[in-house]
N, C-alpha and C positions, 0 to 999 in steps of 0.2 A: 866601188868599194871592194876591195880584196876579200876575198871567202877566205874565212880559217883556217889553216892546216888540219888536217885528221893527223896530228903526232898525239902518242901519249902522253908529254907535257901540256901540248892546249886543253888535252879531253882532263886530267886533271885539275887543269886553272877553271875549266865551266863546269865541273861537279864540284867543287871546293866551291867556289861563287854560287850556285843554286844552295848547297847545303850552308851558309852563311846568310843568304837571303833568307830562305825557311826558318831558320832558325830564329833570325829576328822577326818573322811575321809569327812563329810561334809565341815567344817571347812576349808579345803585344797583346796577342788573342787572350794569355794566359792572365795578361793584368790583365784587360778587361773585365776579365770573367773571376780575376779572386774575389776580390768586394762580391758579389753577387750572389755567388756559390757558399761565403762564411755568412754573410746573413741566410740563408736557405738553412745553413746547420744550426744555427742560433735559435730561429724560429721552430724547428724540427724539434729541436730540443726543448722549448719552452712550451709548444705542444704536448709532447712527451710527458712533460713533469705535470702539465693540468691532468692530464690523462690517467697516470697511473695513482696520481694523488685522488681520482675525482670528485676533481673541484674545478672550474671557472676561475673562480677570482683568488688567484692565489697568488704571493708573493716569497721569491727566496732571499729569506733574512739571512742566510749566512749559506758558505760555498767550506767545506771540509777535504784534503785529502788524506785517504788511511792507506799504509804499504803495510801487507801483510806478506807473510810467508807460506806460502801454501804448497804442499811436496818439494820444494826444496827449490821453487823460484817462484819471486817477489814481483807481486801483483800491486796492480794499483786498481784504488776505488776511488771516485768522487762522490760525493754525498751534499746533497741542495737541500737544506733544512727549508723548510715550507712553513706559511703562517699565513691566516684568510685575512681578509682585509679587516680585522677588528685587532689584529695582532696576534689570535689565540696561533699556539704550536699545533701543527697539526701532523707532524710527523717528518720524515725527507722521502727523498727520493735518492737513487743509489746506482750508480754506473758499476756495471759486471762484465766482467769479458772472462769465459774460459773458451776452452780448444771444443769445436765440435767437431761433428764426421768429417767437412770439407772444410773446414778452417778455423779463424774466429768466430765466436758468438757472443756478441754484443747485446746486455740486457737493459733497461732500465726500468727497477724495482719500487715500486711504492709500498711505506711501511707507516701505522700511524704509529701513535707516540707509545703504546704498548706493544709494537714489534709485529702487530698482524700486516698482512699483505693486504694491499689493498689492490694492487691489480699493478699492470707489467709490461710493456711495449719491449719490442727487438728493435734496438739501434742497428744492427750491420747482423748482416749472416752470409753463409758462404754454403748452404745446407739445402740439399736435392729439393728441386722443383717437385712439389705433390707429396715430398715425404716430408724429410726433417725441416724445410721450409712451413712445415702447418704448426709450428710450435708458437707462432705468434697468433694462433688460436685456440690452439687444443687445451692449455694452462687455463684458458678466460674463463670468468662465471657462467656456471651453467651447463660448461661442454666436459669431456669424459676426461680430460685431466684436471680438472677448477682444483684451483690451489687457494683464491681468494680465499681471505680471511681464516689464511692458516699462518699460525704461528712458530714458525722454522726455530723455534727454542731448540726441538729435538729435528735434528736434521730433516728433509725431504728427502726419500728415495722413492726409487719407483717398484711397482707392488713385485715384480720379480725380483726385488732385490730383498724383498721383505720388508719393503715399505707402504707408503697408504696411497699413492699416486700413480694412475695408468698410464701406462708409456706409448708416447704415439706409436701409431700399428707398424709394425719393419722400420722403426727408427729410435730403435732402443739406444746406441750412444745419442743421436741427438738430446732424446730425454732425460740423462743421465747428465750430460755436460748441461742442458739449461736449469736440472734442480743446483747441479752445484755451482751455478752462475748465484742462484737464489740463495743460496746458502751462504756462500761468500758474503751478498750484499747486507745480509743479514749481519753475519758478526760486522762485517768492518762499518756497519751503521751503530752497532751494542757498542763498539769501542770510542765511537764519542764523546765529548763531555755533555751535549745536549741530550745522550741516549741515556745515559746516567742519572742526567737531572730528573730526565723522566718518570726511568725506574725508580729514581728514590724517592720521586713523591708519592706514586702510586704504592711504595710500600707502605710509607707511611700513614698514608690515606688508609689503607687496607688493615693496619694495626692499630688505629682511632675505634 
């Protein structure tokens, strides 16, 4: 068999053919592995909503989304209306993304059907190992930022800003960008029609 020429046209026809070949083996590995990787997100997330809702047996009767405008560009929220297995409302759960120190911050919020918090999982974050990374603990009940069962009617800030909420230690924008993840999911969850319903029966309840 004749050995190939070393010309810069053959060394171009075998890196064009490896990068062709590759590419289709990527191509392949890539299907393989989409099914796989969207149920992983799917579960994550239905995880998520048990979690911050907490509840177990919970089902989401209805999927919202709200585009707000917030400093002068338009955010999106999803909102997963929640109800336990007997059918009672039990509140939603609320997709946030603002900007943090290294990137996005991705929140998902639970709120019952009066607006209090009930607790909070980080979808995605981009925020320093050991610092603004502890935020998917520091907010939880019990520990020194517990935001649980607060009602972001009057915003959240953190206590240097003259708010009521301790900001994780040297990672004051982290804490700043994930109250106002919280904040956000709040209004664009008050702007629904089931948020509404809510409100107006508990007023009316409350004027009986």
């Amino acid at each position: 068999m004749k050995k190939l020429e070393s010309t810069l046209t053959n060394m171009v026809l075998v890196l064009t053919g490896v990068a062709v070949i590759m590419g289709g083996i990527l191509a392949y590995v890539n299907h393989l592995t989409e099914g796989p990787i969207a149920e992983q997100k799917v579960k994550a997330l239905s995880d998520g909503i048990k979690t911050v809702m907490c509840a177990a047996d919970i089902n989401v009767s209805k999927t919202d989304t709200v585009r707000q405008n917030v400093s002068g560009k338009e955010l999106t929220y999803i909102i997963y209306n929640t109800q336990d297995a007997q059918g009672k409302d039990l509140g939603a759960a609320v997709e946030s993304t603002t900007g943090g120190f290294g990137g996005d911050l991705k929140v998902l919020v639970g709120f019952d059907t009066d607006g209090k918090i009930l607790g909070y999982t980080l979808l995605e974050h981009a925020e320093t190992p050991g610092l603004g990374a502890k935020a998917d603990k520091w907010f939880q009940k019990g520990e020194k930022g517990d935001i649980i069962g607060m009602d972001p009617k009057e915003p959240l800030t953190v206590s240097k800003d003259g708010g009521q909420v301790n900001a994780i230690t040297a990672s004051t924008i982290t804490s700043r960008a994930f109250l106002l993840a919280v904040n956000n999911a709040y209004n664009a969850y008050k702007a629904t029609p089931a948020a509404d319903a809510h409100t107006g029966a508990t007023q009316q309840k409350n004027n009986n």
